[in-house]
DRENBADREN-514573 format. One record per residue (C-alpha): residue in three letters; x, z, y. Coordinates in steps of 0.5 Angstrom, whole numbers, padded with zeros to 4 digits, always signed. Example, Ala and Ser with C-alpha at 12.3 -4.5 7.8 and 13.67 -1.06 7.14 Angstrom:
<tortors>
ala+0025+0016-0009ser+0027+0014-0002
</tortors>
This chain:
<tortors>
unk-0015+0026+0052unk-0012+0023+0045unk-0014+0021+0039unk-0015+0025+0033unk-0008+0024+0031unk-0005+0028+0037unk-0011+0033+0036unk-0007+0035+0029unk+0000+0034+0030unk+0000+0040+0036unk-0004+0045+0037unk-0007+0047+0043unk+0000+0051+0046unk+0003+0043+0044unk+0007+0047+0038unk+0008+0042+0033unk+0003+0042+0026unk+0004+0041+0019unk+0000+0036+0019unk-0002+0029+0021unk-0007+0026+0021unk-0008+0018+0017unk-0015+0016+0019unk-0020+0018+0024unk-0025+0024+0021unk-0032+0022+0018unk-0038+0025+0019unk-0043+0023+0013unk-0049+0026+0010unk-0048+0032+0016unk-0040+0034+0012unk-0035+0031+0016unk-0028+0030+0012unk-0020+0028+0015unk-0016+0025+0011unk-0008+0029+0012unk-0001+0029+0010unk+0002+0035+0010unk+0009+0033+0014unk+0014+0035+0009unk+0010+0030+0004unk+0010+0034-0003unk+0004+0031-0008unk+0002+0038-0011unk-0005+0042-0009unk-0001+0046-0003unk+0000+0039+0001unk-0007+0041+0004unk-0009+0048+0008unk-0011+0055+0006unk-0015+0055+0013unk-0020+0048+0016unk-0018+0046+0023unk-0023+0041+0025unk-0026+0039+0019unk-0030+0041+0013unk-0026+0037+0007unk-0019+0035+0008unk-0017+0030+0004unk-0010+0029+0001unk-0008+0022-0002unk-0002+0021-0008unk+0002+0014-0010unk-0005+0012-0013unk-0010+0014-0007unk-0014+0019-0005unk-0014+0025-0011unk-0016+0032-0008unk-0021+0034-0003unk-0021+0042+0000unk-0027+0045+0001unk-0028+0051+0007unk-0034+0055+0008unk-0033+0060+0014unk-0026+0055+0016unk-0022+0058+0010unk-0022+0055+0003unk-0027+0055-0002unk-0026+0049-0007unk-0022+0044-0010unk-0025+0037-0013unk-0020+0034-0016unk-0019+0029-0020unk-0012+0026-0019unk-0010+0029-0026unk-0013+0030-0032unk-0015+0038-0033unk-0016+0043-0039unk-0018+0051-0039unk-0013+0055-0042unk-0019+0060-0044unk-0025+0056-0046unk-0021+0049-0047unk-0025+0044-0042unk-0023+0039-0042unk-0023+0034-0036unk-0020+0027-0035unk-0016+0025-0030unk-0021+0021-0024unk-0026+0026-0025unk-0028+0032-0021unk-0026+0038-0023unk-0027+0044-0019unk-0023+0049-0018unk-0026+0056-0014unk-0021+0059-0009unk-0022+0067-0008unk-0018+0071-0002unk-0014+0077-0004unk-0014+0083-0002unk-0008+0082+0002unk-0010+0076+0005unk-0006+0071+0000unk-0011+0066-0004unk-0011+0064-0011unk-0013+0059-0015unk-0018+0060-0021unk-0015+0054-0025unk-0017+0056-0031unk-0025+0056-0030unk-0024+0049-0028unk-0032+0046-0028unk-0036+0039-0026unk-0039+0039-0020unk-0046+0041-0019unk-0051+0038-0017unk-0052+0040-0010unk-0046+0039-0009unk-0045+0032-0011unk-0052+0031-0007unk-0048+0034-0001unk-0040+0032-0003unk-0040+0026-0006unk-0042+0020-0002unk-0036+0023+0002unk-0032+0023-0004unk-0034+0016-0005unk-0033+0014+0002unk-0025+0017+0001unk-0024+0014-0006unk-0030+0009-0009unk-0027+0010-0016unk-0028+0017-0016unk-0033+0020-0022unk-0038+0026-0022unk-0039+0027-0029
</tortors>
């Protein structure tokens, strides 16, 4: 059958994926979250996918640990938590330490391409730190809300 690994690492024609899977995915508070490495390993936000294959938060982990997770509603992406460096809108001069989450909202475009709103970069609400955060937790013990 194989592991949770095998599941990433080929699809189901036995292609060969992007991405690797670094633990089990976990399932807690109905949100079930995977850590991955995309295989050419780069540390920046690309490093996780536009679409969810088998979960509803992939993670992605720098030198100094988990740093970002990606949301998806529908299996496509909608979110960022981020909190892996420090953060300042360029319109309104938020700012955002770094190991605190800022979000960032993703939207798809008319040609199917999808960009990030980098600049309107906001704290977590409270449904979704009810939600998210204790899997947030779970994946980085250290990671702030607010």
């Amino acid at each position: 059958m194989g592991n949770g690994a095998d599941f990433l690492a080929r699809d189901a024609m036995g292609r060969q994926s992007e991405y690797t899977s670094l633990a089990p995915a976990v399932t807690i508070n109905g949100v079930k979250g995977h850590l991955i490495k995309r295989n050419e390993d780069s540390d920046t936000h690309t490093n996780l996918p536009f679409y969810a294959n088998t979960s509803d938060v992939y993670f992605r982990q720098n030198k100094k640990g988990v740093c970002q997770a990606r949301v998806y509603a529908g299996n496509k992406l909608h979110l960022d938590f981020d909190w892996s460096h420090a953060h300042t809108n360029k319109g309104d001069s938020r700012h955002f330490k770094a190991g605190t989450v800022h979000v960032q909202i993703w939207q798809q475009q008319k040609d199917g391409t999808f960009k990030r709103l980098s600049d309107d970069a906001r704290f977590m609400s409270n449904h979704e730190m009810k939600k998210y955060g204790p899997i947030l937790k779970y994946f980085c013990p250290s990671v702030k809300f607010r």
